[in-house]
N, C-alpha and C positions, 0 to 999 in steps of 0.2 A: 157488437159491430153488425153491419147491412151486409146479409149476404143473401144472392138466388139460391134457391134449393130447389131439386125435385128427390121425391120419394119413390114414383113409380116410371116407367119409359113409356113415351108420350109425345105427344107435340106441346107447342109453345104454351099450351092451355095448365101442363102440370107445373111449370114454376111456378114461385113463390117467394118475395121480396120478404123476408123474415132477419127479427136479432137473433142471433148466436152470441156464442162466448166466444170474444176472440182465442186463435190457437195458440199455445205454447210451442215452440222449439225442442224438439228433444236432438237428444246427439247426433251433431253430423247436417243438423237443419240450422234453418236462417228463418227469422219472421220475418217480412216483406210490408210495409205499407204502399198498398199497390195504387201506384197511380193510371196504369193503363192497360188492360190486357184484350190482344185481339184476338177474333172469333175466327177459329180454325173449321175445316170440315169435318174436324173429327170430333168437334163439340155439339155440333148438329145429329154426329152418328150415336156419341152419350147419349143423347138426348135420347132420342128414338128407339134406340136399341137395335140398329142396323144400320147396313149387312148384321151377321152373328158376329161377326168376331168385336163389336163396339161392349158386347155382354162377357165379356172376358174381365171385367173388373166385377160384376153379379153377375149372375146369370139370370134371378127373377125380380130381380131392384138394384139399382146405384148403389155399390156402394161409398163412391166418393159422391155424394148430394151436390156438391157445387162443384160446375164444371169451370173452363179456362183453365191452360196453361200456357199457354202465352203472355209471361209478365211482365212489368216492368216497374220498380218503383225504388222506395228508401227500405235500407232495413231497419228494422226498431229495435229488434236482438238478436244473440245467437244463442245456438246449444253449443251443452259440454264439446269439445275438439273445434271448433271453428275457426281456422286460423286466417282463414285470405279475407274475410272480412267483419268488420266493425260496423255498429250501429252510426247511421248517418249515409252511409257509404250507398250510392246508387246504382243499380245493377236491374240485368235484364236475363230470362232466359225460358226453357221448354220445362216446364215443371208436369211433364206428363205423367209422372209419376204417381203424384201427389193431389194435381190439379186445383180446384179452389178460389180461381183466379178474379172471378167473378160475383167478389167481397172486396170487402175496403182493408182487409188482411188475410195474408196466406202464409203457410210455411212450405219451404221449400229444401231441397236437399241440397247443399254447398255445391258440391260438385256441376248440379245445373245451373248454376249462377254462373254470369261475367260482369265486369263491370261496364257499367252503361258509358257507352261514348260519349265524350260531352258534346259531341257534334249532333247531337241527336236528340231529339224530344224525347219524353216516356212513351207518349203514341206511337212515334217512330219506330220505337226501337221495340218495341210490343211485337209491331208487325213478323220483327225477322225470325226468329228463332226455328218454331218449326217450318215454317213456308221456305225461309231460305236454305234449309237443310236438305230439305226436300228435291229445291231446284239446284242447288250446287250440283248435286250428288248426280240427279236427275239429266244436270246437261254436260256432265264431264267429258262424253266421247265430242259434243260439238265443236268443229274447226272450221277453220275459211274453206266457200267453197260447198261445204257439206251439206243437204236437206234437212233439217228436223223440223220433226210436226213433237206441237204440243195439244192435247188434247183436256181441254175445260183451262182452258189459257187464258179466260177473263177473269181469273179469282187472285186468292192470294199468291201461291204458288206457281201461276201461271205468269203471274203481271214480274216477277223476278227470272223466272225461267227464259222466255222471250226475251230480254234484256240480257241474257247471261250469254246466251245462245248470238245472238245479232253480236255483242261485243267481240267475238272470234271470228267472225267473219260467217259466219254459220246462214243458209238461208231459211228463213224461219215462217212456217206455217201454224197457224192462231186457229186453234178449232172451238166454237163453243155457240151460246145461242145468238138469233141475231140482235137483240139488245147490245153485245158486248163488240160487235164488228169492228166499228169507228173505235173503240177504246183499242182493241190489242192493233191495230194500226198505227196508233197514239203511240203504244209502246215499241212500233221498231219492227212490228208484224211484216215482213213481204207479201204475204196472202193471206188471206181468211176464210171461212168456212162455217156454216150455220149448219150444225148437224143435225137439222132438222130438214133440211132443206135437200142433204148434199152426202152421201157415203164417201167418209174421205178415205176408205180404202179401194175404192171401184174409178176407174178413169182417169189416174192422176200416174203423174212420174212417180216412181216407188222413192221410200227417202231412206235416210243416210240413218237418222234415227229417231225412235218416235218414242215419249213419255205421256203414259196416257196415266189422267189422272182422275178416271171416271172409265175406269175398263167394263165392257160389259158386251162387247162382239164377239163373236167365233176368234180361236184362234187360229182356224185358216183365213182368214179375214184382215189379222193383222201380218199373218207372212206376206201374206199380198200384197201389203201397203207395205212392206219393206227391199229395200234395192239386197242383191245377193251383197254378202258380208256386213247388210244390217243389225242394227240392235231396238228391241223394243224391250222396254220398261214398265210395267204397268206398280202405282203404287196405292192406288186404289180402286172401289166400283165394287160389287157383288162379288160375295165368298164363291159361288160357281165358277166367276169370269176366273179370278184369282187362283183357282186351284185349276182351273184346264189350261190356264198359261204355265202353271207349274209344272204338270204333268204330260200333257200332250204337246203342248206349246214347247214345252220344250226341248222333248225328242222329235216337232216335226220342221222343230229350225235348225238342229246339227244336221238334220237328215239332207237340211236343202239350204247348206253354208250361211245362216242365219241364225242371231241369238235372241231367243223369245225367252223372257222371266218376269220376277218379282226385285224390284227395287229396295234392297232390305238397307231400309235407311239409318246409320250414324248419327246418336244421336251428343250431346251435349256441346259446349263454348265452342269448340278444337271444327266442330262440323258446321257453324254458321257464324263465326266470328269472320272471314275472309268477304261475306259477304255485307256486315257490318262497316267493315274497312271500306270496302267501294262506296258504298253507299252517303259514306264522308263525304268522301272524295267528290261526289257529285259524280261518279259513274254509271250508276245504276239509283234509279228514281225510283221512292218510295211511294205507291199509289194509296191513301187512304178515302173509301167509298165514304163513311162518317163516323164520327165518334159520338155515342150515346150514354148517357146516364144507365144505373143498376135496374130503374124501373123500365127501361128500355130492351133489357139484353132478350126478353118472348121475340121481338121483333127482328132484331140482330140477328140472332139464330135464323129465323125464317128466312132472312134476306140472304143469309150465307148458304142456308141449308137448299133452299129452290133453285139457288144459283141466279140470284138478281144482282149481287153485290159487283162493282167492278171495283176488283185491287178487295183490298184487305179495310174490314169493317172492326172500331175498336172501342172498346168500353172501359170508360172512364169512372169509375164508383164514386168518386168527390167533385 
């Protein structure tokens, strides 16, 4: 089979469009003939090997060589115990485990699999798993009424979050570059913000609640931007930002009736399957920036990893 590999962490320049031996199934796993899998920010952080914590699967080389875990496609077999599904059977899910995604075969572990809506393309339904997990989780305190800022809200995560948020009645502030302005207004934005332009924690009404998803200010910077009995989320951005929200961020928002933390996200079917269901429904609109071929995904990457992409970028191996 066709699948991208890198050996060493790098930019777009260390992949490599190579045959492999398709995988085997062992117990507990599903092979996947993958029809679609999108390109998350954390396959751009594989990639590179940053922040640190991307180096938590090697620390001085990949050890999973082919990234994606955002799938979606048919299975071809199962391993020993597999009971919820059969070869044939169409399914989608977070195979962060395992990853892989980006081959025209992966295995994956049962438990991260659902079965694929049939309202839903393979592309479609690529998109959701980790993005919509993310946002679910990410905009749960939003209600009518209430402030929230999303921070890097033109990407995958962002283009779901905004949407999740506006549906409760939530007023929603779109933070990201100015390429992506017109787009998160597309999706339901009340205001936006080029932070390059603009400190969306200096000058503005404090909000209700803020998931930033590209942390990297002071965490007195984001008390700031929060109204008393706010909550900010950070669930990703640089291993320093991440550990001073943990540590000081945290003790200096109990201190001043404010919860500063880390978004420790849920992962498998049970955590983005509700967002699946909208998305049926015609509630919540799936934004796909393009779909690219395997000789494609150096480009993908960059597009997701610079933050050009608006909505969610997906790759198609067939």
């Amino acid at each position: 089979m066709r699948a991208v590999v890198h050996e060493r962490y790098g930019g777009p320049e260390v992949l490599r469009v190579v045959d492999v031996p398709t995988p085997r199934p062992a117990a507990g796993q599903v092979l996947v003939r993958v029809e679609a899998t999108s390109v998350n920010l954390s396959d751009w952080e594989g990639l590179t090997g940053s922040p640190a914590y991307a180096r938590l699967a090697g620390l001085r080389a990949p050890r999973r060589p082919t990234l994606g875990s955002d799938i979606a496609g048919t299975v071809e077999a199962v391993g020993a115990g597999v009971t919820r599904f059969a070869p044939g059977d169409e399914v989608y899910g977070d195979n962060l485990e395992l990853m892989g995604g980006f081959a025209e075969y992966a295995v994956a572990p049962e438990k991260a699999l659902a079965a694929k809506p049939a309202g839903l393309t393979s592309a479609e339904a690529s998109t959701i798993p980790q993005a919509g997990a993310i946002a679910l989780q990410g905009t749960a305190l939003a209600a009518d009424g209430r402030r929230v800022l999303v921070n890097g809200a033109g990407g995958g995560t962002g283009t779901f979050a905004i949407q999740l948020a506006k549906r409760v009645g939530a007023h929603v502030t779109g933070v990201d570059n100015e390429h992506k302005l017109a787009f998160m207004r597309s999706l339901g934005a009340d205001d936006v913000v080029d932070y390059r332009r603009e400190d969306f924690t200096r000058g503005r009404e404090p909000y209700d609640l803020i998931l930033d998803l590209v942390a990297h200010r002071s965490v007195f910077a984001y008390r700031r931007a929060l109204a008393p009995g706010g909550t900010y989320r950070c669930v990703g951005g640089s291993v320093r930002s991440m550990l001073r929200v943990l540590t000081v961020g945290s003790l200096a928002g109990r201190l001043t009736g404010r919860s500063l933390g880390v978004l420790m996200v849920r992962q498998g079917p049970a955590s983005f399957g509700t967002l699946a269901d909208l998305c049926v429904a015609g509630d919540v609109e799936i934004r796909i920036d393009r779909v690219v071929g395997l000789d494609e995904v150096p480009e993908a990457l960059a597009r997701v990893g610079e933050g050009r992409a608006l909505g969610k970028v997906v790759v198609a191996p067939r």
